[in-house]
N, C-alpha and C positions, 0 to 999 in steps of 0.2 A: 504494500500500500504506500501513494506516495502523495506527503502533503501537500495542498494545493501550493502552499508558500516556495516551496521546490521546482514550481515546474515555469518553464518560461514558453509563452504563446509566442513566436516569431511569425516577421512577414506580415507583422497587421497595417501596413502602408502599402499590398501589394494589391490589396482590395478594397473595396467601397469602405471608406474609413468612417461607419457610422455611429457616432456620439454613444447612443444608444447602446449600439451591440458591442463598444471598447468597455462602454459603463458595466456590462453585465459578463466579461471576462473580467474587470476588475475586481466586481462583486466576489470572485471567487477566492479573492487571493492572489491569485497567479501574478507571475509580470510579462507586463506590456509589452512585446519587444517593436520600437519603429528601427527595422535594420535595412531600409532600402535608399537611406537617407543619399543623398546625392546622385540618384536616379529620379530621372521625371518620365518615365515611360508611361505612366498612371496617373500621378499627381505630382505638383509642382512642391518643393521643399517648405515655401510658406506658405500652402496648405495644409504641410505635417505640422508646421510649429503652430498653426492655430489649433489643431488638433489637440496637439501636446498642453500648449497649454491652457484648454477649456479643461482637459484633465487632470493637470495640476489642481485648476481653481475647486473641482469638485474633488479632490482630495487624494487623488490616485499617484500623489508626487514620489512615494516609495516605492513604488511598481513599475517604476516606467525606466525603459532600458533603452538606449539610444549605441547606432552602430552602424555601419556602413557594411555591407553582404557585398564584397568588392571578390567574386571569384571567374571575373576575365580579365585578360589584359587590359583590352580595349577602356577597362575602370581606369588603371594604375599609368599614372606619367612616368615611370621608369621605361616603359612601354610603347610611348607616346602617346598613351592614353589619357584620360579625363573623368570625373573630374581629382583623384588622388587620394590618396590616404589621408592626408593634414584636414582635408576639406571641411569634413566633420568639426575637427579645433578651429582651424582659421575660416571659413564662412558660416557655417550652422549653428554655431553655438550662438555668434555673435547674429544672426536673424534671429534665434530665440530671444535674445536679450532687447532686440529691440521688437519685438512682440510681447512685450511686457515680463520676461521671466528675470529672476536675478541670478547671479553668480552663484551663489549656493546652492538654488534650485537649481540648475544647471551641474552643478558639480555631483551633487548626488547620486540624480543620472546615468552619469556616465562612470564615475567611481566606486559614490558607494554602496547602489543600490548594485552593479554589475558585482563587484565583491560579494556581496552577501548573497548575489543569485547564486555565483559559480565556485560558492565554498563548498568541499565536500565533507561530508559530516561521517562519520562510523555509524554501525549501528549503536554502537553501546553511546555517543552522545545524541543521537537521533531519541533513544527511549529516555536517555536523563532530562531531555526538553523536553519531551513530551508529555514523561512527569510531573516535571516544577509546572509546566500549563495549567495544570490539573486543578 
């Protein structure tokens, strides 16, 4: 069995990003993953950070996992591709910030809410948390 707080939904920018249906994966726990971020093949980047941050406002700000899904060249400028790995630090953050988010809510994000996704736990502290839950 595995707790909803463990599991991350990725790919939720790859579909009708609807308020709604992000609200009711939140609901569950889980986190948010927007990992398409510097692709507009679907929606335009400040479409996600309005996104992003209507979900901050309703309180999903520990769920939400931000990341770039860069697996062609044709992404990475080592390649002569576009738009690059930094994109995320140097353009996206900084449209979040001027779509109303701050630096902290931003830093979360991308650090601490990603650390706490992708720590791996034992079983034996998996059931000592699940305990003290209790």
């Amino acid at each position: 069995k595995v707790r909803s707080d463990r599991v991350i939904i990725g790919h939720l920018d790859r579909k009708p990003m609807d308020p709604g249906y992000l609200r009711a994966i939140g609901d569950t726990g889980a986190f948010l993953s927007f990992d398409q971020i510097g692709t507009s093949d679907r929606f335009t980047d400040a479409e996600r950070a309005r996104v992003i941050l209507s979900l901050v406002e309703d309180g999903y700000r520990d769920q939400i996992l931000l990341s770039e899904d860069y697996g062609r060249k044709s992404l990475l400028l080592a390649y002569g591709g576009a738009p690059g790995l930094a994109y995320l630090q140097e353009w996206f953050m900084v449209m979040l910030m001027e779509t109303g988010l701050d630096a902290m809510a931003i830093r979360q994000m991308v650090v601490e809410n990603a650390a706490r996704a992708l720590t791996i736990h034992s079983q034996t502290d998996a059931g000592a948390r699940s305990t003290r839950a209790q």
